[in-house]
N, CA, C and O atoms as a MOPAC input file, in Angstrom:
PM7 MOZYME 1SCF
protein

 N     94.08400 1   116.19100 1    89.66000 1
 C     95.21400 1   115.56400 1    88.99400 1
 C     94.75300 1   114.26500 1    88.32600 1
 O     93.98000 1   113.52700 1    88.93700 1
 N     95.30100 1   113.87300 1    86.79800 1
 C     95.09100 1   113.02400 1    86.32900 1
 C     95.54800 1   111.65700 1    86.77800 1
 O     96.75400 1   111.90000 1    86.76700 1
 N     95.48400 1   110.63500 1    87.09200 1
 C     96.29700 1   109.64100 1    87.61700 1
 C     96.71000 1   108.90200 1    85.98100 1
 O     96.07700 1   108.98200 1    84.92800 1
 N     98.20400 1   108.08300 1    86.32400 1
 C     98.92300 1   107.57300 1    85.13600 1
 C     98.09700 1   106.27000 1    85.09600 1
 O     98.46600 1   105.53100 1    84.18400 1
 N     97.24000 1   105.86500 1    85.72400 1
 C     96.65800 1   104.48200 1    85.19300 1
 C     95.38200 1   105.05500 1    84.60500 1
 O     95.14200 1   104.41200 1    83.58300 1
 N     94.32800 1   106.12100 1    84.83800 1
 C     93.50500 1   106.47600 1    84.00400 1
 C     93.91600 1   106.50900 1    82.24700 1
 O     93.26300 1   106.13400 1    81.27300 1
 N     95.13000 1   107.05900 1    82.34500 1
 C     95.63600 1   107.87000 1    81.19500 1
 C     95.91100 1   106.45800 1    80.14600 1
 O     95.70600 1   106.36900 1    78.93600 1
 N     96.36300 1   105.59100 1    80.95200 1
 C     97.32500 1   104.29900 1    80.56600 1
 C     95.59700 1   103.84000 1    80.01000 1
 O     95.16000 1   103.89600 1    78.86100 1
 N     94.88700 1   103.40200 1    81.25400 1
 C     93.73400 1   102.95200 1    80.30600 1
 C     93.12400 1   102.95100 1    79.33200 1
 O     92.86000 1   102.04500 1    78.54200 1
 N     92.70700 1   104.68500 1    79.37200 1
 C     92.27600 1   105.56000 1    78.29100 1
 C     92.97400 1   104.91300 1    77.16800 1
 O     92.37300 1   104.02400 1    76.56500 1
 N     94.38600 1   105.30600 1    76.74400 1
 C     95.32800 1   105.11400 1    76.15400 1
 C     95.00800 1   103.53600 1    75.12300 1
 O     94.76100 1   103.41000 1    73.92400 1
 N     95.18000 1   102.32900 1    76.44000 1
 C     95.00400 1   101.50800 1    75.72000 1
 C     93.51100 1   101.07600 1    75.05300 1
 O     93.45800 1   100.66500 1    73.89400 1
 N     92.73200 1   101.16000 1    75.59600 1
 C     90.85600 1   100.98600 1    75.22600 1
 C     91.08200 1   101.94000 1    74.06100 1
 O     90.65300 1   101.26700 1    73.12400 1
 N     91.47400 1   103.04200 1    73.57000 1
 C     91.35300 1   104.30300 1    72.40800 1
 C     92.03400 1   103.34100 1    71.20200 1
 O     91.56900 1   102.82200 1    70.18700 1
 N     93.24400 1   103.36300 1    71.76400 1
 C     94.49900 1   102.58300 1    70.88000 1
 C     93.46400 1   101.71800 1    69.78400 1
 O     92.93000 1   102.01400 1    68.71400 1
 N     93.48800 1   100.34600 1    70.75900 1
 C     93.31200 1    99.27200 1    70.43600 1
 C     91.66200 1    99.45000 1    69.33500 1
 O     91.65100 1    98.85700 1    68.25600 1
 N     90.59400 1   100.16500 1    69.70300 1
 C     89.07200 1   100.57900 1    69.20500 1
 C     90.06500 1   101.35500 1    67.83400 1
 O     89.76700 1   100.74400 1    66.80800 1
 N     91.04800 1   102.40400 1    67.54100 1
 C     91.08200 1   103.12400 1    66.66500 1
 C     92.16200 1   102.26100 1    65.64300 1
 O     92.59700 1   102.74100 1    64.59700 1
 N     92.35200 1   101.50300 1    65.92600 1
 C     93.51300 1   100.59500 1    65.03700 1
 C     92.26400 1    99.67300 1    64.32500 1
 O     92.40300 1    99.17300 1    63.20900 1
 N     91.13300 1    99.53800 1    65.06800 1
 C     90.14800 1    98.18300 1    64.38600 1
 C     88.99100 1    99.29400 1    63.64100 1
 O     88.25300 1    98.86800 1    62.75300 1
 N     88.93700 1   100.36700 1    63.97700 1
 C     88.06200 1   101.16300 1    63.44200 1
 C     88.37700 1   102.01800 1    62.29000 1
 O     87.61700 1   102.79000 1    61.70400 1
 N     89.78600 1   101.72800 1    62.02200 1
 C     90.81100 1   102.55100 1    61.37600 1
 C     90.64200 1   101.89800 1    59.85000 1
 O     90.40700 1   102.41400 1    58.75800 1
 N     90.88100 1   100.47100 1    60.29600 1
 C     90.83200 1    99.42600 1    59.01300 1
 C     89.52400 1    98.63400 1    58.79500 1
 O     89.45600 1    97.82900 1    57.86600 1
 N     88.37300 1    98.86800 1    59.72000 1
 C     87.10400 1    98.11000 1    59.05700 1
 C     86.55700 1    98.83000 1    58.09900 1
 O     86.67800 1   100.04600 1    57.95200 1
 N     85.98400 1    98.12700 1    57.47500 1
 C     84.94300 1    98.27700 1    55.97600 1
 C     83.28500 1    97.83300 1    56.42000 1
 O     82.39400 1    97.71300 1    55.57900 1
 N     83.10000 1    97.63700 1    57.80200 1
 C     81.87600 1    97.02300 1    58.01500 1
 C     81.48100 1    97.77300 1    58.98600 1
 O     82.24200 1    98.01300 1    59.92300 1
 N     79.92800 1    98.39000 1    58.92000 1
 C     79.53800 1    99.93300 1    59.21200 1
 C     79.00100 1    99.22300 1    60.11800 1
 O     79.11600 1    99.97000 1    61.09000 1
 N     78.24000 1    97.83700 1    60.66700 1
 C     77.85500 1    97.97400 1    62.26000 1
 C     79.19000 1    97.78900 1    63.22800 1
 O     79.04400 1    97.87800 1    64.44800 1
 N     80.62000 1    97.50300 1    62.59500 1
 C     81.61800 1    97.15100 1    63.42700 1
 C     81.55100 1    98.46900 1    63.68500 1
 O     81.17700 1    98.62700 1    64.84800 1
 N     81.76700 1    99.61800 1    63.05800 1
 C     82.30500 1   101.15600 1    63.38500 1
 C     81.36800 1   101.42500 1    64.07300 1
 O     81.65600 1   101.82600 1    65.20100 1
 N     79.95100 1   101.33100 1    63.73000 1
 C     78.84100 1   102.08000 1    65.11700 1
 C     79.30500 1   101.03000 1    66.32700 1
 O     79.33100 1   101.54200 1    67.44600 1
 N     79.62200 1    99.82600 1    66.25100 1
 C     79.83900 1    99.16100 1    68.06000 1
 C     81.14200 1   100.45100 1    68.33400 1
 O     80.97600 1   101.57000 1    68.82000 1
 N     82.26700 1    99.90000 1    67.89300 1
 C     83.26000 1   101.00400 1    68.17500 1
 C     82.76600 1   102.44900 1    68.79400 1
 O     83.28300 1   102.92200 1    69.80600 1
 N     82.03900 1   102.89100 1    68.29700 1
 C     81.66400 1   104.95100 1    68.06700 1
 C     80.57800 1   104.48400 1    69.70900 1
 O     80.78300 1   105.31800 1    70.59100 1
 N     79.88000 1   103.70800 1    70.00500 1
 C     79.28100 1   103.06600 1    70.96000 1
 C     79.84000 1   102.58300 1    71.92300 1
 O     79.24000 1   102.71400 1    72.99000 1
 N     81.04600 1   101.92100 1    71.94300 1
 C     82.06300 1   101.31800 1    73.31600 1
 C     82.53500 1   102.90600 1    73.49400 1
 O     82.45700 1   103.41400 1    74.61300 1
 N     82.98300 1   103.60900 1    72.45800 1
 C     83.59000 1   104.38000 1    72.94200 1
 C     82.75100 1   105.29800 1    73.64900 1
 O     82.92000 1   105.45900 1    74.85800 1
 N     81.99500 1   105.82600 1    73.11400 1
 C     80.81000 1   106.76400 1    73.68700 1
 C     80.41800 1   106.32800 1    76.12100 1
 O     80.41900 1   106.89300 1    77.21500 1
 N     80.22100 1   105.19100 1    75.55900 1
 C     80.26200 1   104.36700 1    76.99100 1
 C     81.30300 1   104.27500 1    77.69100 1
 O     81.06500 1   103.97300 1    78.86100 1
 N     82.75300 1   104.47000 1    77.34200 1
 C     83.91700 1   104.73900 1    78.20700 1
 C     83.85300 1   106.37800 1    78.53400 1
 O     84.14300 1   106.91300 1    79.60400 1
 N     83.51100 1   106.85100 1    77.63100 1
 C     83.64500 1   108.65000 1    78.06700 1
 C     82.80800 1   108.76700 1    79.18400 1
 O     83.08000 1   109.34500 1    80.23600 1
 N     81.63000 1   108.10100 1    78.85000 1
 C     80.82800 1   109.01000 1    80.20400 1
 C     80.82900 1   107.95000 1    81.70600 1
 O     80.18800 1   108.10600 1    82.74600 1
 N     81.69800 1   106.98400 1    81.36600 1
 C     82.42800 1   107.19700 1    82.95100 1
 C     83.99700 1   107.41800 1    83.19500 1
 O     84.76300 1   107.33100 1    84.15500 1
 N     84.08500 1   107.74800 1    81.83600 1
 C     86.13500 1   108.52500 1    82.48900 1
 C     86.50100 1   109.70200 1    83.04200 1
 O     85.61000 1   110.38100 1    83.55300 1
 N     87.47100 1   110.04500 1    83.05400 1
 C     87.78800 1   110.75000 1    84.61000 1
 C     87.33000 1   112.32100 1    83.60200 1
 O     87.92000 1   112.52900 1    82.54200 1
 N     86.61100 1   112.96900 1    83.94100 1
 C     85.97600 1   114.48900 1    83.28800 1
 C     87.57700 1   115.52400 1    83.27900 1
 O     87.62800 1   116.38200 1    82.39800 1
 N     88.47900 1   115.43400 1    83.99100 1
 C     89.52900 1   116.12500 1    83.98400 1
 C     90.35800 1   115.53700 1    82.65700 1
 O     90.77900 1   116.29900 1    81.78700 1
 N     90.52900 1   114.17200 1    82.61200 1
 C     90.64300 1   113.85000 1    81.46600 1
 C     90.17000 1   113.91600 1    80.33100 1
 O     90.88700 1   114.35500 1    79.43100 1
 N     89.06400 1   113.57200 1    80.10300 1
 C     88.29600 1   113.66800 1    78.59600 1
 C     88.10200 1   115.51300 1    78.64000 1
 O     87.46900 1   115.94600 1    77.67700 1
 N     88.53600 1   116.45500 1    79.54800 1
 C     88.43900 1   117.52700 1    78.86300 1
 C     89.93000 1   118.14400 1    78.44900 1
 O     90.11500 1   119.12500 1    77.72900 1
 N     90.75200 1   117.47800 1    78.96500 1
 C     92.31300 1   117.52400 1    78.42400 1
 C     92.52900 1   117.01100 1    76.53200 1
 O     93.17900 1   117.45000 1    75.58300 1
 N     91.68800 1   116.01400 1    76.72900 1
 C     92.24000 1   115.36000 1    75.02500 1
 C     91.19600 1   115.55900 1    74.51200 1
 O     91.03400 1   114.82500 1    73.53700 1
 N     89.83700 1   116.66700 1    74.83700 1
 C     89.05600 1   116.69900 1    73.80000 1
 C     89.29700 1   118.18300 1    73.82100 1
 O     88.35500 1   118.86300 1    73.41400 1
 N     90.27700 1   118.75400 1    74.17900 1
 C     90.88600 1   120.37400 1    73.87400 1
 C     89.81000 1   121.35900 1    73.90600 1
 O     89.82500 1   122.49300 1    73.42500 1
 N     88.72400 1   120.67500 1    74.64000 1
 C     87.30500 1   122.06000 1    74.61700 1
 C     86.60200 1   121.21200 1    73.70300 1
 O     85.43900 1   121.28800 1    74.09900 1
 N     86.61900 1   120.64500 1    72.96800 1
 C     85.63400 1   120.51800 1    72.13800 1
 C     84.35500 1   119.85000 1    72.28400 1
 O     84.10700 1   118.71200 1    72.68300 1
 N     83.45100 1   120.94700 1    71.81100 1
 C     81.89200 1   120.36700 1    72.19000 1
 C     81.72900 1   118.68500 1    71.50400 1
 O     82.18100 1   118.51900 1    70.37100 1
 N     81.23800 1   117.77900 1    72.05000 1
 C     80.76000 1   116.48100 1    71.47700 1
 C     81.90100 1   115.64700 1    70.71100 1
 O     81.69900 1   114.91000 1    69.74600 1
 N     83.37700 1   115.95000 1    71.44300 1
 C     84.35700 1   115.20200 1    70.91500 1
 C     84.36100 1   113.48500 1    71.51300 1
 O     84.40200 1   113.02800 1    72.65500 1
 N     84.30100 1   112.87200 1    70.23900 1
 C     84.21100 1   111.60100 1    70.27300 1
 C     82.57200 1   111.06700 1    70.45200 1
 O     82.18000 1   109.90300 1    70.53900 1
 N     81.89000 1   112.13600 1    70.47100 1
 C     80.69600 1   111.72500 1    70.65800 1
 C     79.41800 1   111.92900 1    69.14900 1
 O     78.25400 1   111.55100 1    69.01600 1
 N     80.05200 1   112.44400 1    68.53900 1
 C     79.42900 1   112.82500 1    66.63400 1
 C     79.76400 1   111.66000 1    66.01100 1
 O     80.86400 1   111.14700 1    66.21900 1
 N     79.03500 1   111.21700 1    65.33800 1
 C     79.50600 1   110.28600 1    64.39700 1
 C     80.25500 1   110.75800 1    62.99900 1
 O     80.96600 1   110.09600 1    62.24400 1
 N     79.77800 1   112.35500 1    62.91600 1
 C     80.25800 1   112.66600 1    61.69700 1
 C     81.89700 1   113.03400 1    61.98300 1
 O     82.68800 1   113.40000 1    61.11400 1
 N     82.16000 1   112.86500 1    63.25300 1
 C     83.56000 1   112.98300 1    63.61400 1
 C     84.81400 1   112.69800 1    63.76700 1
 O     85.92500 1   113.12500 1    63.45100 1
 N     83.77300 1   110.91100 1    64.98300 1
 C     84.72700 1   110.36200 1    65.51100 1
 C     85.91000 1   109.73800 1    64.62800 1
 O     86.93100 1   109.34100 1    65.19100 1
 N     85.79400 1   109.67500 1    63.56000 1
 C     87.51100 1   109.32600 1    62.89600 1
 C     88.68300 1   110.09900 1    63.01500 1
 O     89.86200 1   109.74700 1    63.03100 1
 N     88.12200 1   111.29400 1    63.10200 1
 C     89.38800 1   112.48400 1    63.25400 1
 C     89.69100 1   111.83400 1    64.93100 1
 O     90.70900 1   111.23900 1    65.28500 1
 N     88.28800 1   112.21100 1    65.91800 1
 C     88.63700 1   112.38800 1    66.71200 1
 C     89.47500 1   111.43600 1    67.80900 1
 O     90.35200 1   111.67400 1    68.64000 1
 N     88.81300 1   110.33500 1    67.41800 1
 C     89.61000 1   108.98000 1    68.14100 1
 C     91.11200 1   108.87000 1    67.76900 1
 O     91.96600 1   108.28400 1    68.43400 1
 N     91.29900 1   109.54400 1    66.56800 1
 C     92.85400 1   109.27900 1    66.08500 1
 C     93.32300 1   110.43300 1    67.22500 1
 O     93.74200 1   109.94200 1    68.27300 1
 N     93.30400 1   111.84300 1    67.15100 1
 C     93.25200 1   112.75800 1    68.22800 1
 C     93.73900 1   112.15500 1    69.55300 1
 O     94.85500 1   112.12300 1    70.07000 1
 N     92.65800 1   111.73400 1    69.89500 1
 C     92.78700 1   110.93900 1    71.47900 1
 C     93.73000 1   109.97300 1    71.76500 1
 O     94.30100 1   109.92100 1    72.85400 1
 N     93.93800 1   109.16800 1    70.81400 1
 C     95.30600 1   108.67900 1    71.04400 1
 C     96.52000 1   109.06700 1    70.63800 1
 O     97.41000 1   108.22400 1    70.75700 1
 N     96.76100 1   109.95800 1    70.25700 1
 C     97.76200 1   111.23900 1    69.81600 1
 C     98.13000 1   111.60400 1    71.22400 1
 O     99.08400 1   111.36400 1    71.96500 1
 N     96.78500 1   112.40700 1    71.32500 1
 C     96.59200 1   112.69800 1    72.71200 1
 C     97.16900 1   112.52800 1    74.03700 1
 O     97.76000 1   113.34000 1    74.74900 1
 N     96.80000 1   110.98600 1    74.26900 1
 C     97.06800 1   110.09600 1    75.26500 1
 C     98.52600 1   109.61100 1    75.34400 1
 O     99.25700 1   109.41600 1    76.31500 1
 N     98.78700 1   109.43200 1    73.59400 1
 C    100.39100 1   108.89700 1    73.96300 1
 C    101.18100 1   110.01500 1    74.51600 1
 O    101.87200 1   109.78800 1    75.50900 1
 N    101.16100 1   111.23500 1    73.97700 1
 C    101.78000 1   112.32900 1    74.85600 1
 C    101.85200 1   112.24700 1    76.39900 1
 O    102.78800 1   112.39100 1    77.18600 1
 N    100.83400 1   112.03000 1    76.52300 1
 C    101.05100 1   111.95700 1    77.78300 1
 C    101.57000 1   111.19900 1    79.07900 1
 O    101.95200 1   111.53700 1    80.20000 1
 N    101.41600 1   110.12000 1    78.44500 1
 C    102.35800 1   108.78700 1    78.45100 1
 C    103.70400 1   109.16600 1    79.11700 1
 O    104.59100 1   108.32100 1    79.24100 1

């Protein structure tokens, strides 16, 4: 079972990275971002990150991706909310 403060965390750390990653124009801000985030996945709860990455191989973890996918994840997350 997922606990509501994982989710809440998740939630806010995604949020807050995809609102600043959403609107920068400056490509080492987006690799720190694609990098914090990368470093929260591989210690969040595995029941979780396989709920909001719907199966998907290397979600949030591609660079050629993560814009779709971080928006996703907090889609994601607020649902669940």
């Amino acid at each position: 079972m997922i606990s509501r403060d994982a989710i809440e965390t998740a939630y806010s750390f995604f949020h807050q990275k995809q609102r600043i990653y959403a609107h920068s124009t400056i490509a080492s801000q987006k690799d720190d971002i694609e990098y914090a985030i990368s470093s929260y996945v591989e210690g969040m709860s595995p029941e979780l990150y396989l709920k909001i990455s719907e199966g998907k191989d290397g979600f949030l973890l591609r660079h050629d991706s993560f814009g779709c996918d971080i928006a996703n994840a907090v889609e994601r997350l607020e649902k669940m909310l």
